[in-house]
N, C-alpha and C positions, 0 to 999 in steps of 0.2 A: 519204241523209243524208250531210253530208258532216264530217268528222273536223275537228278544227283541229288544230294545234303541242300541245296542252295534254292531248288525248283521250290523241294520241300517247305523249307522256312518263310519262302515268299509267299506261299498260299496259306499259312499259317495264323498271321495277323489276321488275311480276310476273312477268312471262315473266323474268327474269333468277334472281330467288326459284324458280321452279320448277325452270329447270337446276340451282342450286345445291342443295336441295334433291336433284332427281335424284341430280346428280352422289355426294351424300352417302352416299345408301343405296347405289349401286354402291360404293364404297368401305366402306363397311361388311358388304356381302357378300362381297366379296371376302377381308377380314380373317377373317370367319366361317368361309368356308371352308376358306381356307388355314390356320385352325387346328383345323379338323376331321379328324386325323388317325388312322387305325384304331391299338389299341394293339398294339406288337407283344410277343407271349410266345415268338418262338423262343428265347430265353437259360434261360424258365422251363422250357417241355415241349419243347425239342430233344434234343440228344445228352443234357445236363446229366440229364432228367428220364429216360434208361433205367436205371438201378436200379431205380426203382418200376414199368415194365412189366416188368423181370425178374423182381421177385415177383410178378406176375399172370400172368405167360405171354403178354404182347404182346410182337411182333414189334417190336425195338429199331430206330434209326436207325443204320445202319455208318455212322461215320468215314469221310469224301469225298464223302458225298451233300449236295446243293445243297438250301437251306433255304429256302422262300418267306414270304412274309405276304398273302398274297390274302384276307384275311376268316375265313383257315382256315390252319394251316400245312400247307403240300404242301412232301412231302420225298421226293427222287427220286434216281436213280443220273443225273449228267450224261453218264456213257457206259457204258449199261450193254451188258454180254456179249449182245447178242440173238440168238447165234448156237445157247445155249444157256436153259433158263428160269431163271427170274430173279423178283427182288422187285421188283417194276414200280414202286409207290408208296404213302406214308404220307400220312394226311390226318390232322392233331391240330384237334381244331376245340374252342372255349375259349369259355365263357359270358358274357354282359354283365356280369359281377361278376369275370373274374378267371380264374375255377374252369375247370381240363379237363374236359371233358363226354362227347367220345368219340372214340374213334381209329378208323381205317377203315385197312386195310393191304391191295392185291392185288401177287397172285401169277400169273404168266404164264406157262406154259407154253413157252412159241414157237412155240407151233401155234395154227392156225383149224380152224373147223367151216363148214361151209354149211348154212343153217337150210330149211325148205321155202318159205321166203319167197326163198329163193334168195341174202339176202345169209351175208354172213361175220362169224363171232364167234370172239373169240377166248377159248381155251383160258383159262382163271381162275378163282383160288379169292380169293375174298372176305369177310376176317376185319375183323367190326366190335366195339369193345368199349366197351359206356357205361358210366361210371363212376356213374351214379345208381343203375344197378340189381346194383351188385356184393354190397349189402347183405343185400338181400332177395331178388332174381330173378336168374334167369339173365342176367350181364352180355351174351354171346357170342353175335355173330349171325352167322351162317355162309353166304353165297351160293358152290354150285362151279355152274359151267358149264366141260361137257365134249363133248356132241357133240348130236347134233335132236336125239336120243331123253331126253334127259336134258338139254337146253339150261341152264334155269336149275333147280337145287335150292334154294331159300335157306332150308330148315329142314334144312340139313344139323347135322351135330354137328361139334363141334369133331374127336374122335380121325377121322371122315371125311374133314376137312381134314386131319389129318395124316398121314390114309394115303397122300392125292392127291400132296401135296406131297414126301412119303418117295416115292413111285412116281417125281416129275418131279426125285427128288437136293435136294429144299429141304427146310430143316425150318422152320417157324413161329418156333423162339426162336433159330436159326442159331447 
């Protein structure tokens, strides 16, 4: 079948209506996203909010540590002493409404272990604390890993973490 001048021109506008069209929803996706930005709470639960882990007994943010917004706030030493152990890093993680939920803080040794899997883990005590269960439950979850025989402990107690920690010269509220 063969088209005339007339077929032509009528299919013309539509294919032009569909680019445009296209074109439109790309451009509205684009606006979408680029205003889809995570909120950030370092100002609320960074340095500002250590008073309130200093009446619970979490491990505060020093003054010179670098503050992220990844989904979670990660708070780190940008150069820490690793020649000695150390407070590796803070994880403040904040609810879709707003609210702090829980903080996660490890502790490093400076040493490894070799597991019988033959790889390397390192020396670590691992203090988490939710703030839902400060009410009623025990807020404090405590992971140490210290060598195979004892790799991971994660129902440790807290004064256990503080003895590890007092052994490696840190304390928990520094």
């Amino acid at each position: 079948m063969k088209l005339g001048p007339l077929a032509i021109r009528r299919d013309k506008p539509i294919l032009e209506m569909n680019l445009f069209r296209s074109l439109v929803g790309v451009i509205i996706a684009v606006l979408l996203l680029s205003s889809c930005r995570r909120a950030d709470y370092r100002e609320n639960y960074g340095i500002a909010f250590n008073p309130e882990r200093l009446k619970r007994g979490i491990p505060t943010i020093p003054p010179g540590w670098k503050i992220d917004n990844d989904g979670y706030i990660d708070c780190y030493d940008p150069k820490p002493d690793t020649s000695k152990p150390y407070h590796l890093r803070k994880r403040v993680f904040v609810g879709s409404k707003g609210e702090i939920v829980g903080e996660e803080d490890a502790f490093y040794s400076g040493k490894s272990f070799e597991f019988y899997d033959h790889r390397k883990y390192d020396q670590e005590v691992e203090i988490s604390y939710y703030y839902a269960k400060e009410t009623n439950d025990n807020p404090w979850q405590i992971t140490v890993m210290l060598d195979k025989d004892s790799r991971i402990k994660s129902a440790a107690t807290l004064e256990e973490a503080d003895q590890v920690l007092k052994s490696w010269g840190l304390s928990r509220t520094q």
